[in-house]
C-alpha positions as CSV (number, residue, x, y, z in Angstrom):
1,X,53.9,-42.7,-17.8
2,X,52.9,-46.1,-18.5
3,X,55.7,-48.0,-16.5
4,X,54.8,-45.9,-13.8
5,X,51.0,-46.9,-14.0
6,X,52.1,-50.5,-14.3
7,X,54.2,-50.0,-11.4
8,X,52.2,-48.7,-8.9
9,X,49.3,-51.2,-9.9
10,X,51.9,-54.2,-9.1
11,X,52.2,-52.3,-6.0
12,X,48.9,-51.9,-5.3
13,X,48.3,-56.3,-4.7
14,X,50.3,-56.9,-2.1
15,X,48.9,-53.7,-0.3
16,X,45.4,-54.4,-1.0
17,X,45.9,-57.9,0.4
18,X,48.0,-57.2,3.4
19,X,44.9,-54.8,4.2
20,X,42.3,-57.4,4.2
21,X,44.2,-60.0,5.9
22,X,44.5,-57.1,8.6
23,X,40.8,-56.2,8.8
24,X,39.8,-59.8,8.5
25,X,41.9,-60.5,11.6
26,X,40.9,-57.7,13.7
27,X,37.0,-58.4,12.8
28,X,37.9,-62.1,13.9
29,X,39.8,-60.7,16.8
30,X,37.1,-59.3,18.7
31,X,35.0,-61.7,20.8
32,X,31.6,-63.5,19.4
33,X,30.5,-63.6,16.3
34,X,27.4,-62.5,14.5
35,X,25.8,-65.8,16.0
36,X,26.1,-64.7,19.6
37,X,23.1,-62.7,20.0
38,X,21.3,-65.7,19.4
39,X,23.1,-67.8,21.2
40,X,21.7,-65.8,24.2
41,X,17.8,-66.3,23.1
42,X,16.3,-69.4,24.8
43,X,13.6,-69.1,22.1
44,X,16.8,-69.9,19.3
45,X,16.9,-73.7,18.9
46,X,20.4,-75.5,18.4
47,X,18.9,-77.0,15.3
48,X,17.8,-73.0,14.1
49,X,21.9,-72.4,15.0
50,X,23.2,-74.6,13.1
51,X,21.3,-74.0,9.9
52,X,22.2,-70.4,10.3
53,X,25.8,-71.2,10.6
54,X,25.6,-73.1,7.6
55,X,23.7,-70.5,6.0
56,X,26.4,-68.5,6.5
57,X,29.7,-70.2,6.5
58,X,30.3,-69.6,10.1
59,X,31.1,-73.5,10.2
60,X,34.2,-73.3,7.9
61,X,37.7,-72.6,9.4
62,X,38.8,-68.6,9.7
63,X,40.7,-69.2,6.9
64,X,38.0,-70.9,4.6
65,X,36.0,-68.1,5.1
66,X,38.6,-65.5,4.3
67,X,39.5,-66.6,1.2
68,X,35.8,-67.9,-0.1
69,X,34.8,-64.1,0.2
70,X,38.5,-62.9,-1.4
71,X,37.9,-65.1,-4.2
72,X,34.4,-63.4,-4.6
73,X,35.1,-60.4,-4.0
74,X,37.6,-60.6,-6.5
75,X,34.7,-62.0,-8.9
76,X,32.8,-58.4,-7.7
77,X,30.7,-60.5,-5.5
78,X,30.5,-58.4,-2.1
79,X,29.1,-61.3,-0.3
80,X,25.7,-61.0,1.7
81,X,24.8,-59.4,4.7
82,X,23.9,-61.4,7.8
83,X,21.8,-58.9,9.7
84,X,19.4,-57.5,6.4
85,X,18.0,-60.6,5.7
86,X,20.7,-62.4,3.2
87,X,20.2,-58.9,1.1
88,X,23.5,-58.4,-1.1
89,X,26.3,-56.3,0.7
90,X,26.7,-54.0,-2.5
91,X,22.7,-53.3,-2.3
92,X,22.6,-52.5,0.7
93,X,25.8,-50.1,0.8
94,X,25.1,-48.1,-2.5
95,X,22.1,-45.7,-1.6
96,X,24.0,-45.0,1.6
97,X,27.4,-44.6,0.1
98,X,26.0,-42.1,-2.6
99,X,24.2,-40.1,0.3
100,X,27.9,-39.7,2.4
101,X,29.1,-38.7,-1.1
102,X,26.7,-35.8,-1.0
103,X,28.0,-34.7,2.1
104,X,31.3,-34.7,1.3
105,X,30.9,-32.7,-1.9
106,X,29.0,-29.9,-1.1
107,X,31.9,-30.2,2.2
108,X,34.6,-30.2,-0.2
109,X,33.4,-27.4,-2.3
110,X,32.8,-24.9,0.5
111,X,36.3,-25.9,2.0
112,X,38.4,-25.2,-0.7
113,X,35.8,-22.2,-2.2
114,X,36.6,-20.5,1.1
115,X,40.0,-21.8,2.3
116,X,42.0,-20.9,-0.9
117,X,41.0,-17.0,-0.9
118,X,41.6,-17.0,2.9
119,X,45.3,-18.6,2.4
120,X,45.7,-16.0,-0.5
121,X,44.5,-13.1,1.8
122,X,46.7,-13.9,4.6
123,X,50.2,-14.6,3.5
124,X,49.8,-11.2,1.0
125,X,48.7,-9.3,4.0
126,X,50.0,-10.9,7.2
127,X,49.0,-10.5,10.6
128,X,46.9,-8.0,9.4
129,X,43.0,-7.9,11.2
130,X,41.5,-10.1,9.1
131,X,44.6,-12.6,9.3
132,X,44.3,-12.5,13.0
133,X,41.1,-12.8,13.1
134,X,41.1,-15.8,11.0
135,X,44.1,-17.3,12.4
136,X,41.8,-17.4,15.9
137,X,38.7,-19.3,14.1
138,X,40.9,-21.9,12.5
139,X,42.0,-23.1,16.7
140,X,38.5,-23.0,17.1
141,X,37.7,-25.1,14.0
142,X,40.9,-27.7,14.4
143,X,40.4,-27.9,18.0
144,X,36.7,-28.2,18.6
145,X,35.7,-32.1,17.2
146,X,32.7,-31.4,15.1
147,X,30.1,-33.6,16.3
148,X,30.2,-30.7,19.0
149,X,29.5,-27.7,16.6
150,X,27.0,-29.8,15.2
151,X,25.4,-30.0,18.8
152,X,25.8,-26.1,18.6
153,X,24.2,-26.0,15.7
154,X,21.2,-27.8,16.3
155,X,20.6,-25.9,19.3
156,X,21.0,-22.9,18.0
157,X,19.0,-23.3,14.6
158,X,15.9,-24.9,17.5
159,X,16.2,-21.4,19.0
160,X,16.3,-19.9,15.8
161,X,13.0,-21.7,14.7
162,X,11.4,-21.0,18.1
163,X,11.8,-17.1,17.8
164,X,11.7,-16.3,14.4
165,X,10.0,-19.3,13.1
166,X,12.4,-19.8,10.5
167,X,12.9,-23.9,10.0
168,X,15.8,-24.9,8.6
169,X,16.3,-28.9,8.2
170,X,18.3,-30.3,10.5
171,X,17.6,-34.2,10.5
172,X,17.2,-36.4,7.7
173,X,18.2,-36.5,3.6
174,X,14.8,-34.7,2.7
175,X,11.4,-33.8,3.3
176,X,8.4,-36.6,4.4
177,X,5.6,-34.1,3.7
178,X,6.9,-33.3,-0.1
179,X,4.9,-35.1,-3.0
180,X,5.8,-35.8,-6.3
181,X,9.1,-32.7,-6.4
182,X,9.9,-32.4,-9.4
183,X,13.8,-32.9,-9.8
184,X,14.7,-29.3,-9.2
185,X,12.5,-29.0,-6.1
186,X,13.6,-32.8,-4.5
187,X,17.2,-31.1,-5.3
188,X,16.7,-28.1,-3.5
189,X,15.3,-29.8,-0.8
190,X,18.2,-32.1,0.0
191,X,20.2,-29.0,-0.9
192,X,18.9,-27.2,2.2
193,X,19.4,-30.6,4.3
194,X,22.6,-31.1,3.8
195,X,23.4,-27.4,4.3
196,X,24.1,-27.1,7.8
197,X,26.0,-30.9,8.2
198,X,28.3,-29.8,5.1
199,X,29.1,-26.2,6.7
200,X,29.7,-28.5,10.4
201,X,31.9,-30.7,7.9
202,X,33.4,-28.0,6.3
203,X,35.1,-26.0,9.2
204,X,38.1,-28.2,9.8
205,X,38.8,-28.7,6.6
206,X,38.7,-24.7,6.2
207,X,40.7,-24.2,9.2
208,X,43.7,-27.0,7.9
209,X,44.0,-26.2,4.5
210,X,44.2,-22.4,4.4
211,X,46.7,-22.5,7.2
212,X,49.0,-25.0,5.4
213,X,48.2,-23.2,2.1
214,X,48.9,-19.6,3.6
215,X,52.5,-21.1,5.0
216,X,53.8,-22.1,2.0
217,X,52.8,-19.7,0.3
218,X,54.4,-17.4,2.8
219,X,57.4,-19.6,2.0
220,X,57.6,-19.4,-1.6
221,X,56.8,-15.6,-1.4
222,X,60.0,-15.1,0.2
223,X,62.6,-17.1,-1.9
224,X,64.9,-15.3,-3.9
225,X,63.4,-15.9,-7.3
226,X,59.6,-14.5,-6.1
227,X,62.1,-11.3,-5.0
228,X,63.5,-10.4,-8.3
229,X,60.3,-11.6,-10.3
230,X,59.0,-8.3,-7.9
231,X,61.9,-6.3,-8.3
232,X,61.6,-6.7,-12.2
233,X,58.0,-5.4,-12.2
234,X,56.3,-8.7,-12.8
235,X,52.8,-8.5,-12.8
236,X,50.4,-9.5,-9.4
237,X,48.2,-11.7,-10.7
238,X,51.1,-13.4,-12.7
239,X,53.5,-13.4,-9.3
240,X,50.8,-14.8,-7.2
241,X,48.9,-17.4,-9.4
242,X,51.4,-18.2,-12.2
243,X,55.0,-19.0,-9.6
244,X,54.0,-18.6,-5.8
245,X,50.9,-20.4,-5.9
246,X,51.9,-23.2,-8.4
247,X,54.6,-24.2,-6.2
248,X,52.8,-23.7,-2.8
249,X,50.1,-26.0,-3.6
250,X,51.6,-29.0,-4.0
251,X,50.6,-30.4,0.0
252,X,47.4,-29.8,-0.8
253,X,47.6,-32.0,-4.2
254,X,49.6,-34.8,-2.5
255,X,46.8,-34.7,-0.4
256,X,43.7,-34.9,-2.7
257,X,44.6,-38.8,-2.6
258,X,43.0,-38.9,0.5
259,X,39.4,-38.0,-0.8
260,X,38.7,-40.9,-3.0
261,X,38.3,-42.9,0.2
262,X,36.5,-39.8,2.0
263,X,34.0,-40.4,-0.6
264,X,33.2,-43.7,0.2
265,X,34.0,-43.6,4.1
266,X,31.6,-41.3,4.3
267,X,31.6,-38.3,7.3
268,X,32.0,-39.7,10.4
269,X,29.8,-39.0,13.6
270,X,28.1,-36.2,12.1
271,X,25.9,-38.1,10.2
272,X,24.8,-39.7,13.3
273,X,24.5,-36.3,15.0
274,X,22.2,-34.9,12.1
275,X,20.3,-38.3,11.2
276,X,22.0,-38.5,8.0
277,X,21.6,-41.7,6.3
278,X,24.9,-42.1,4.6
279,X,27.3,-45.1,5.2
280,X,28.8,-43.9,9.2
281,X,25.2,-45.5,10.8
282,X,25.5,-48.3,8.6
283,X,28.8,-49.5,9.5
284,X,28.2,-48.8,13.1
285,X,25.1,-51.5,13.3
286,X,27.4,-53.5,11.3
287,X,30.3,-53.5,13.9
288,X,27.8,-54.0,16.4
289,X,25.9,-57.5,15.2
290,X,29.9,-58.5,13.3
291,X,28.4,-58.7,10.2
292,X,31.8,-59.7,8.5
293,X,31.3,-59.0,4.8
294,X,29.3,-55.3,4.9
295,X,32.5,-54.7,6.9
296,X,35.2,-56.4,4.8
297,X,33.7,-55.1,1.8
298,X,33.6,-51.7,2.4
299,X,36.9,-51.5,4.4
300,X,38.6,-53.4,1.0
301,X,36.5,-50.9,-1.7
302,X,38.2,-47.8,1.0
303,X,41.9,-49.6,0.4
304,X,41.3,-49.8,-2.9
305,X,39.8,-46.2,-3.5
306,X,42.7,-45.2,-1.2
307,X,45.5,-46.3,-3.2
308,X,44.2,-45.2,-6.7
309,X,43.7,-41.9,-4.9
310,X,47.2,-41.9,-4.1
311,X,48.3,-42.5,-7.3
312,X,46.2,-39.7,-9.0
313,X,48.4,-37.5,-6.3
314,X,51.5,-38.6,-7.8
315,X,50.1,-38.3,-11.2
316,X,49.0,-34.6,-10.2
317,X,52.3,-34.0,-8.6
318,X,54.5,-34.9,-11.8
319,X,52.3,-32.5,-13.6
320,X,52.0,-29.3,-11.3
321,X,55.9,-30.1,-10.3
322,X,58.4,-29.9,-13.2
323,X,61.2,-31.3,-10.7
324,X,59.2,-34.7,-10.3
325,X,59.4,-37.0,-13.0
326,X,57.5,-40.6,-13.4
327,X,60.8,-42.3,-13.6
């Protein structure tokens, strides 16, 4: 175990570097820089631009700059941001960070809550009704993007509110009208906020997983071993959970290295769709005004989540799998 860890951290430098060398090029890449808005204001002295460019290091070579915000990154300074008044990047990225994180549990926990019965349900009973009738609503789900069910879904829960009266939240992280909640009333209420962007979240995930989930286990139900484990009167719950599922799961661990990052990535468009403020919005204004070191500091803090995630798979992996081994 150990040599392995060791290993895979050696591995993990070079990676980690190649990635931000990457990022920083691209960000450099694209024309402007965070200067050029003001460039374009007759009201913006020369003098004001070239105290802000000194301000911000926009006067040192490409590669000055890359490797003054390496070094302090390294040091776990994140830099400052350019467009939030000199604020500190890791300041300014935690609230929103923590919100997408919300999102994404309450996502996860639904997907795999309902995806894993669903898988179960289908490959002991296929193409039965139900399996059908699934098998239709995951193409919907993997087909559909989901900024557009989360269109459908504000429209419909306006109707819903319109006829029945019945408001359920469908902007924000929590109410504006709500004084002093105490903490199991401010948690109900973002509860019921982020219900409907985590059940929009949710529904690919659902879809993917139980289909992959119910072909394997479709798979391992039909190899010779599962047969005469049967034939020999082994018990269901023993058959199912203890051999077929053990060994069907595995692409769904060496995939849960993949959520680490989703946790800090945050959930995409549907945050802008519902007014969500996780880290999506954030990074969008950020792209838009090239304000270098929000954007190289979260993209390096995603690599580095991204690998360690990764890792954990392997770890997982070696322990579900008695065939894989850490040498």
């Amino acid at each position: 175990m150990i040599p392995f860890l060791i290993r895979r951290f050696l591995q993990l430098i070079p990676t980690f570097v190649l990635a931000c060398v990457l990022v920083y090029v691209l960000i450099q890449a694209a024309p402007g820089d965070f200067l050029s808005q003001f460039r374009e204001n007759p009201r913006v002295t020369p003098e004001a631009l070239e105290l802000l460019k000194r301000k911000f290091g926009l006067d040192r070579s490409y590669l000055e700059q890359f490797w003054i915000w390496f070094t302090n990154f390294i040091r776990g300074d994140l830099g400052i941001s350019f467009s939030h008044s000199s604020r500190p990047v890791w300041d300014l990225i935690a609230p929103p960070m923590w919100n997408s994180m919300i999102l994404v549990i309450f996502s996860l926990i639904l997907s795999y809550a309902i995806a894993i019965p669903v898988a179960i349900y289908g490959a002991t009973r296929p193409y039965s009704t139900f399996d059908r009738l699934f098998s239709v609503f995951s193409y919907f789900g993997l087909g559909i993007p989901s900024f557009f069910f989360g269109l459908l879904a504000i429209y419909m829960l306006l109707t819903l509110k319109q006829n029945t009266g019945w408001d359920v939240p469908i902007t924000g992280k929590s109410s504006s009208n709500s004084i002093n909640p105490t903490p199991w009333q401010y948690f109900g209420d973002v509860f019921m906020h982020a219900l409907v962007p985590s059940v929009i979240l949710a529904l690919r995930s659902i879809s993917s997983e139980s289909r992959v989930l119910r072909a394997q286990l479709m798979e391992v139900m039909g190899q010779d071993y599962m047969r005469t484990a049967k034939a020999k009167g082994l018990e269901y719950q023993k058959l199912m959970y203890k051999h077929a599922f053990r060994n069907a799961v595995l692409p769904i661990v060496a995939g849960l290295g993949g959520l680490l990052p989703a946790f800090l990535s945050g959930s995409g468009f549907i945050e802008v769709v519902f007014a969500w403020p996780g880290l999506t919005p954030l990074l969008l204004q950020a792209v838009q005004e090239q304000d270098i070191y929000v954007l190289m500091s979260t993209t390096a803090l995603t690599t580095i989540l991204y690998i360690v995630g990764n890792m954990l798979s392997d770890i997982l992996l070696a322990a579900v799998d008695p065939r894989i081994r850490y040498s």
